[in-house]
N, C-alpha and C positions, 0 to 999 in steps of 0.2 A: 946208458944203463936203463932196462927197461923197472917198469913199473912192480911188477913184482921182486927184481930183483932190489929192488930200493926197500920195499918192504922186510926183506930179508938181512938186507946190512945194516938195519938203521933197529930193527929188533935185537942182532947180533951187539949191536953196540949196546943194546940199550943194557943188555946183560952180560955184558962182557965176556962173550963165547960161550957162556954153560949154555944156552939155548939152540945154538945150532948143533952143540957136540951132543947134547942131549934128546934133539930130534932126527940126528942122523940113523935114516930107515924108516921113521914111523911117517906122522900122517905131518906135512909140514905147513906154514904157515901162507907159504903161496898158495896150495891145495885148496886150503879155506876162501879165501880172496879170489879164488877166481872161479868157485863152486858158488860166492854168495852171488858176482855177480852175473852166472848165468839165471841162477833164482831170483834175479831181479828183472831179467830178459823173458824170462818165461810165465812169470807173476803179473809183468805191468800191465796193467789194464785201463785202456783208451777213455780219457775223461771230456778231449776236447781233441781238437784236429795238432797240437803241439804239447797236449800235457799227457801224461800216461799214469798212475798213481802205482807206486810198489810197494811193496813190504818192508817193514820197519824193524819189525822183529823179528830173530831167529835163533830157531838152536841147534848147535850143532851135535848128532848127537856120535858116541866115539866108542869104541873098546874101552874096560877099563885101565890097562895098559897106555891106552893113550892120553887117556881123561885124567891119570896120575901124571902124566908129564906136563901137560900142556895149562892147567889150572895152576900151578904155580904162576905161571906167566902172565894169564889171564888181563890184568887188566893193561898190562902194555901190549901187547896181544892185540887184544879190543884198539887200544886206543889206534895203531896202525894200520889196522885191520880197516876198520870204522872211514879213517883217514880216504884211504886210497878208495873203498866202497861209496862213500859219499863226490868224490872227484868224479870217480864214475859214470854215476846216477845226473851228477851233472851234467856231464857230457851228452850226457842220452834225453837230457828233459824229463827225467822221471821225477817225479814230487812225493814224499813221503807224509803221511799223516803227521807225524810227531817224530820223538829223538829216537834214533838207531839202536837199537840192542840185539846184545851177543851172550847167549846164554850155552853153557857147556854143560852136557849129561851123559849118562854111562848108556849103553844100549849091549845089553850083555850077548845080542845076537851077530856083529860085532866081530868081525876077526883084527888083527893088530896092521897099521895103517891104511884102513879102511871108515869112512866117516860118511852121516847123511843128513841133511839139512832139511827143517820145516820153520816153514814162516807164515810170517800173518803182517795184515796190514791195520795196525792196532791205534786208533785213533785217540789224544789227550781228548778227555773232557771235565767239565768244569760246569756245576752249578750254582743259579742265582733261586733255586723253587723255595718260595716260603713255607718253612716248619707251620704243620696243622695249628690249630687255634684250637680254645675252645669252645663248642657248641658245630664247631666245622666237621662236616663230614668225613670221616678218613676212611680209606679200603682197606684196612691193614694189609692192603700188598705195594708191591714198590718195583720200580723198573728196573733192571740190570745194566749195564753196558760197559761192556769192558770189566768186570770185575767191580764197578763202583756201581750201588744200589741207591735207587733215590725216593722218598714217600712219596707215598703218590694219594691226595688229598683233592678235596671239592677247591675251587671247579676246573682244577685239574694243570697241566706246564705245556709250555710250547716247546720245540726241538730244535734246534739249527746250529750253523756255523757263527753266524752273528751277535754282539752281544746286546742285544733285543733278547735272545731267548731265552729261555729259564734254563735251560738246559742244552748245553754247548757244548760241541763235538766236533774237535777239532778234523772235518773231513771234508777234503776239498770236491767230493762230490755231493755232501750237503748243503741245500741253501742256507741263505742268512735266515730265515725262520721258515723252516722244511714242512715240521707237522705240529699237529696239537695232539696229547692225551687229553679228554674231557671226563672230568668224573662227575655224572647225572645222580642227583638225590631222586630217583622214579619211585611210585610207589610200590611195585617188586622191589624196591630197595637199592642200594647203590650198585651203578653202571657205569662200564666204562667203554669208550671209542677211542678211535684216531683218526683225525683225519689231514688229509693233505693240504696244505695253505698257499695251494699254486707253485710247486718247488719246483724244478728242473729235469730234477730225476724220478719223483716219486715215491710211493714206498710200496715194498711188497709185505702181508701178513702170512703168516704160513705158506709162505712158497707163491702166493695171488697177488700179482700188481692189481692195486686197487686205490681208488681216491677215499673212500671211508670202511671201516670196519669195527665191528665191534671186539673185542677185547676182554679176556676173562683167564684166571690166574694159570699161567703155563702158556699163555700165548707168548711167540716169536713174530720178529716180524725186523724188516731190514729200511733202513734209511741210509740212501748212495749207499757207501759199500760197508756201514757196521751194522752190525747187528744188535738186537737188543731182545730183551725177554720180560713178560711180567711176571715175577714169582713172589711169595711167600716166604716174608724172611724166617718164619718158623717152622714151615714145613721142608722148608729150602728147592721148594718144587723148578 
């Protein structure tokens, strides 16, 4: 029995037939499984001569037609789904930043068993940066990554995979302490840089491999392969 078809009998069981009689014709379970892991063949990106890093996250996106069928199921879905995608990944030496997610939405352009897949490769991260003081200089703006915002205060956090750094991201193409934010009291006033602390890979700011750059609110700028942003948690720039 191959691999997809175990995906198939072992979801069948898990529902007691409503799910194969249910999808018979539309978009089915194998479809997905073997769509996620071409997008992991096509996604993986060379980190070392035996590691490759892929996408962690995705969604699929479906007819509404099919988006009512298949979300009932969803988390047994996922869990088989998840399963056999991760054996996979195995097989192939691909490394994921963090845990696998499978996310289901409607795409009304969309005809009925037809479905299209986007991913990302979405790194965990985790802060140790000390909350400002008083009399401490603070920027009132804050780094982004990944959806988690962090203050950014004098005289400023370090970035890495390591737990050395203040701020830790879970990316196996960042080093153990990658880069610094520095927040300068100058007399123009508070300033901010980044710079590189001899990391591996680098960082790029707006699109420019660079070992230092200065920094000001709406800047972007990438470490290994996440992204990060400085914005304005009130402007929400």
């Amino acid at each position: 029995m191959g691999v997809f078809d175990q995906v198939e009998k072992k979801l069948e069981s898990a529902v007691g037939g409503v799910f194969a009689r249910a999808f018979k014709g539309d978009v089915q379970p194998v479809e997905i499984t073997a769509r996620l892991q071409r997008e992991l063949d096509s996604e993986a990106k060379l980190l070392s001569r035996d590691r490759k890093l892929v996408p962690n996250e995705f969604t699929v996106k479906l007819s509404q037609h099919d988006y009512d069928r298949l979300t009932p199921y969803s988390k047994t879905l996922n869990s088989e789904i998840s399963s056999q995608v991760l054996d996979y990944a195995a097989g192939k030496g691909y490394i994921f930043n963090g845990p696998m997610a499978i996310e289901y939405v409607v795409d009304d352009g969309l005809p009925i068993g037809r479905f299209k897949i986007a991913s990302a490769a979405v790194a965990g991260v985790e802060s140790d940066a000390p909350a400002p003081t008083p009399g401490q200089p603070s920027t009132g703006l804050v780094v982004e990554v990944n959806g988690v915002r962090h203050p950014l205060s004098a005289p400023g956090l370090t970035i890495g995979r390591g737990t050395d750094a203040d701020l830790r991201i879970n990316d196996p193409s960042v080093s153990r302490v990658h880069a610094r934010i520095n927040v300068v009291n100058a007399d123009s006033g508070i300033q901010l840089n980044i710079e590189d602390l001899g990391s591996t890979n680098g960082i790029v700011v707006e699109g420019v491999r660079t070992r230092q750059a200065a920094l000001v609110q709406g800047s972007r700028f990438e470490i290994g392969s996440t992204r990060l942003q400085i914005i304005s948690p009130v402007s929400n720039v």
